[in-house]
N, C-alpha and C positions, 0 to 999 in steps of 0.2 A: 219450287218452294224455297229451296235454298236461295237463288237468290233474290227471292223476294226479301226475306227475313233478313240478308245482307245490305241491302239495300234502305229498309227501315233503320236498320241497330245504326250506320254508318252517322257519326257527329264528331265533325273536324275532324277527319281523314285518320279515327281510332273507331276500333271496338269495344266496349266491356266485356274483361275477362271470363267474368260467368258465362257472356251468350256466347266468348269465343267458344267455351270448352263444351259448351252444350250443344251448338250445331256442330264442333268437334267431334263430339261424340254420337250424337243421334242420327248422326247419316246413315240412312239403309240401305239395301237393296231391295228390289220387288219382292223377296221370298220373306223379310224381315230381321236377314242378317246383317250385320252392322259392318259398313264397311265406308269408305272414301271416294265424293268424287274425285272425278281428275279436276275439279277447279281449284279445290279445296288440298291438292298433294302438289298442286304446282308451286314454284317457285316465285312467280310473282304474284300469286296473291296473297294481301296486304294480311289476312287471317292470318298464313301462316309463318309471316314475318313477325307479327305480334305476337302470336301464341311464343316464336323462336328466344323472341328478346325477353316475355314474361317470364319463362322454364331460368335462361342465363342469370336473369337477375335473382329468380330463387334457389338455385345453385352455387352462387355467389355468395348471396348472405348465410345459407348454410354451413360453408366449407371457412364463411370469418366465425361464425359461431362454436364451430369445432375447435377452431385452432385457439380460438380465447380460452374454452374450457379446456382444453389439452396444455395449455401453459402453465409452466412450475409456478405454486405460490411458497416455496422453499430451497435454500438452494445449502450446500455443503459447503466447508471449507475448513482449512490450516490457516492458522490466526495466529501471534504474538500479543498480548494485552501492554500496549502502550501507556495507557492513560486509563483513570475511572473516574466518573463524579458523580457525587449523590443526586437521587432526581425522586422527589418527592418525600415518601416514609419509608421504604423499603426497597426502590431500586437504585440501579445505577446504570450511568451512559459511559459504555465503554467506546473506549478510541484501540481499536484494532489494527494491526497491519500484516495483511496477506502478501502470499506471492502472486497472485493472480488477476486482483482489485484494487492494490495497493491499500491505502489507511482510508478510513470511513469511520463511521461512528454508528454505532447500532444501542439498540437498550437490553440490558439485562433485569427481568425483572421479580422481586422478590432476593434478589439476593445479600439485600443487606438484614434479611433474618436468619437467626440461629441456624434454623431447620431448612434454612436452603440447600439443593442437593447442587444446586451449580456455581455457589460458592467458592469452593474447592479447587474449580475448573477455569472458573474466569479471573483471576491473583491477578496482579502484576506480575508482568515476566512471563506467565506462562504460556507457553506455547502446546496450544490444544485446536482439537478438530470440533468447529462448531459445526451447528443445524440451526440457519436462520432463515426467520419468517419473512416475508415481504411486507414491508409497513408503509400507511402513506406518507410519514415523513423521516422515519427512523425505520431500519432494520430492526427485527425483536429476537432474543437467543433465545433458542427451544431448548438445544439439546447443549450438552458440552462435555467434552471427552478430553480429559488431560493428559498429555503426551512426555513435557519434560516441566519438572518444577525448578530447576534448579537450586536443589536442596542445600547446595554445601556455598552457594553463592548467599544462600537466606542467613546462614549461620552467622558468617565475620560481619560487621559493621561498615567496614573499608569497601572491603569485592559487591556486597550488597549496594552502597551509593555508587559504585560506579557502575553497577546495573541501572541501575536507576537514570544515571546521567545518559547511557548509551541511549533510551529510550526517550530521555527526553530529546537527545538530539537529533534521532530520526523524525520526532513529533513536530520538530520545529522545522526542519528543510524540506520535508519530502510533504506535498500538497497532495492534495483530498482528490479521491478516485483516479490517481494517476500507476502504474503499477510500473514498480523498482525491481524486480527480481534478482535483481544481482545485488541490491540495499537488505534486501531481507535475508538474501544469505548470507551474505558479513555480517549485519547483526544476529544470524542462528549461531555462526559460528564463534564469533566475536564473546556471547555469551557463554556459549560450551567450554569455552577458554578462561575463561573469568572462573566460572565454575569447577575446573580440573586445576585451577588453580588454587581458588580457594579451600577447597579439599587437599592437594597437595599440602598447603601451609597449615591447615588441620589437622596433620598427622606428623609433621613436627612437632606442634605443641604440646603435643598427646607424651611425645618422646623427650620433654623436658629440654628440648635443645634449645639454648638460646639463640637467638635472635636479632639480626640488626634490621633498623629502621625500613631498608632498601631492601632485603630478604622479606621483612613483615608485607609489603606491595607485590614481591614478586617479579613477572614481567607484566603484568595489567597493567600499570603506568605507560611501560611504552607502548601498547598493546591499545589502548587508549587512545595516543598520537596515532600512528597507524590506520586507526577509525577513523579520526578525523580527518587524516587528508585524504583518506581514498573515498568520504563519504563527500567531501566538498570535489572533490575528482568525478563521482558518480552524476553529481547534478548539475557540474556544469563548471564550477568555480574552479579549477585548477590553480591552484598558484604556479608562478612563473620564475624557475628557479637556474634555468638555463643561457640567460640573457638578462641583460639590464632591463625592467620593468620600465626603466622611463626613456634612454636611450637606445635600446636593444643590442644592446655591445654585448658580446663573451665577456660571463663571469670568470674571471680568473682566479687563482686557489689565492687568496690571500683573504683578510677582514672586508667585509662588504657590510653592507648598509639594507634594514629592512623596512618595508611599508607596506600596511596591508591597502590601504583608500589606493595604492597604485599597483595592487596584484602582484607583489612578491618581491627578488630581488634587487637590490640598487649598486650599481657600480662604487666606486670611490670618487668616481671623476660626479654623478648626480649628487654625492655627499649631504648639499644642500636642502634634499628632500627625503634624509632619512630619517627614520619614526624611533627605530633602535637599530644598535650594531648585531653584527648577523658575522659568528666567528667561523674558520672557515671548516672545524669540527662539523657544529649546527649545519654548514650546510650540505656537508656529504654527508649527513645521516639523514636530509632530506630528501636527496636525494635517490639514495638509495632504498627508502621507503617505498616513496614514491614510483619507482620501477619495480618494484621484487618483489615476490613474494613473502607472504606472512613466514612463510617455514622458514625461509634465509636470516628475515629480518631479525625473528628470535634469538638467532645465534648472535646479535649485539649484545654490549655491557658499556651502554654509555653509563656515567656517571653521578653524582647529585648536579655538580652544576650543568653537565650536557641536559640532564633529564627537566634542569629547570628552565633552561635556553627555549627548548624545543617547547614545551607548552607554554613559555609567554609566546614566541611564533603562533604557535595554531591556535593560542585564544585572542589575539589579536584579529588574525581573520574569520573566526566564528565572531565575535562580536561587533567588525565591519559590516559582514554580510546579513547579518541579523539587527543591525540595528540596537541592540540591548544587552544584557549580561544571563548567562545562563545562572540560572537558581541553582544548580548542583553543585555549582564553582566554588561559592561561598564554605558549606557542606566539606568539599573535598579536603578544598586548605583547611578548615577547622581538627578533620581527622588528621591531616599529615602533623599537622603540629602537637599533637597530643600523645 
C-alpha cells in the first residue's frame, strides 16, 4: 500500500508535504499500532530526505523569528549635548557625543514645552545618561537622567562661551558614528576644569578682591590651547614642531617661521614660505603641551603676549583644517575686550 501511494503522489522527483506527514504518520502494523516501515526509516529514501530538509527549513525560520523579536528596540547611554535645533513646534534634534557611538543625532521630543520633564536633562553641556529608542531615521530620547550640569560654568559669561566653543569644536572634527573615547574624555574633563574654575573665580568676587584681566580667565585660556592641539593630535592632524615642515631639518632654539597649509614649523633657511614668525618662547610651550600632561602644563604662567602668540598658532590650524572661522572666535575676542 505504501508503495503504491508513493509511487502515485511522486511529480518531479518531490513529494507534497501533507501526504509526506501523512504516510509519515499512518504507517501501521498488523495489530493497528503505528509504527515505521524499514523503507520509510532508511536513509535513502527520498521521503525522508524531504521530510529532513522540510523540519530544517522550519527550524530555521523559527530560531530568525525569535532572534528578531528578542532584539533590543532601545538601547542606554552616557551622552554629552553638543548641539540642539528646533524641529517642528515643540521638539528638538539633538547632536550627542558618547563614549561608545561617538556623535549622532537623535530627537528629543516635546521638549521645547514648559512642562517638559526632559528638558532639564537634555541643556547644552550636559552630560546625562540617556534611554533611547530605535527610530527609522533618527534616534528618539525616552528617558534622561542628568548627571553633571555644570553650574558654576553657566554662571560667568566668559567660562560659559568657552563651553560653548569646546563643543563646537569637537562638532566640527570629530565625524558621525565614529567613536573617540579618548575625545570624549578630554572634553569631560576639559569641562570639569572650566567649571572648578569658574567657581574658583566666583568666590573671589563674592570676597571683593579685585581682579586683573588675566586672573578674570583664569587658566581656561590656556587650557583651551591644550584642547586644541591634543584634540588636532587625536584625529589625526598633529602639527610638526620638531623639524622643518618643509625641509625637515632640526629646529633649532632661535625665531622660526610658521605655516599651517605646510603643518607646523619653518626653519629660517624656508623663511620664504612663512605664514607668521614663531618666537622661540611660542615654540617650547608647544612643545611641551604637546608631550605632557595637563597636570604639568598647569603649572605654566605664560603671559599676555605668550598667551596671544599661542592662539593665533592654533587658530591658524583649526581654520586650515576646517576650511572656515569658528563662530565662537568672534564671541570670545568680543568678551576679552570688554
Amino acid at each position: 500500500m505504501v508503495e503504491h501511494l508513493l509511487a502515485k503522489e511522486k511529480v518531479a522527483g518531490s513529494i507534497p508535504v501533507s501526504r509526506s506527514l501523512f504516510l509519515f504518520n499512518r504507517a501501521t502494523s498488523p495489530s493497528g499500532k503505528a509504527r515505521l516501515c524499514k523503507s520509510c526509516t532508511s536513509g535513502s529514501n527520498p521521503l525522508v530526505a524531504s521530510l529532513l530538509d522540510v523540519i530544517f527549513v522550519h527550524v530555521f525560520f523559527i530560531a530568525i523569528r525569535c532572534f528578531l523579536m528578542r532584539s533590543p528596540h532601545s538601547y542606554a547611554t552616557e551622552a554629552i549635548v553638543l548641539k540642539r535645533t528646533d524641529l517642528g513646534e515643540a521638539d528638538r534634534i539633538l547632536t550627542l557625543f558618547t563614549p561608545g557611538k561617538g556623535k549622532f543625532h537623535a530627537v528629543a521630543k516635546g521638549t521645547r514645552r514648559p512642562i517638559s520633564k526632559l528638558a532639564g536633562h537634555v541643556d547644552l553641556l550636559c552630560r546625562s545618561q540617556l534611554q533611547l529608542a530605535l527610530g527609522r531615521n533618527l534616534d528618539i530620547v525616552t528617558q534622561a537622567e542628568g548627571r553633571e550640569n555644570f553650574m558654576h560654568l553657566r554662571s560667568d559669561l566668559w567660562h560659559m562661551t568657552c563651553g560653548f566653543y569646546l563643543a563646537e569644536l569637537v562638532d566640527r572634527f570629530v565625524e558621525d558614528q565614529t567613536q573617540h573615547y579618548d575625545i570624549y574624555t578630554m572634553l569631560l574633563e576639559t569641562l570639569r576644569y572650566v567649571d572648578a574654575d569658574a567657581g574658583a573665580l566666583q568666590q573671589q568676587r563674592e570676597k571683593a578682591t579685585p581682579l586683573t584681566p588675566q586672573q578674570e580667565e583664569g587658566h581656561t585660556r590656556l587650557r583651551l590651547r591644550y584642547f586644541e592641539l591634543h584634540l588636532l593630535m587625536a584625529i589625526g592632524y598633529e602639527p610638526v614642531l620638531a623639524n622643518c615642515a618643509y625641509c625637515a631639518s632640526e629646529i633649532r632654539p632661535e625665531e622660526n617661521g610658521f605655516k599651517a597649509a605646510l603643518g607646523g614649523v619653518l626653519c629660517p633657511q624656508c623663511s620664504r614660505h612663512w605664514e607668521r614668525r614663531l618666537s622661540l618662547d611660542a615654540l617650547k610651550a608647544l612643545r611641551y603641551m604637546q608631550r605632557s600632561k595637563w597636570s604639568d602644563v598647569a603649572r605654566m604662567r605664560p603671559d599676555a603676549r605668550l598667551h596671544a602668540e599661542l592662539e593665533a598658532v592654533m587658530y591658524d590650524l583649526l581654520r586650515y583644517h576646517l576650511e572656515r572661522d569658528m563662530k565662537s572666535w568672534s564671541f570670545l575676542e568680543m568678551m576679552r575686550n570688554v
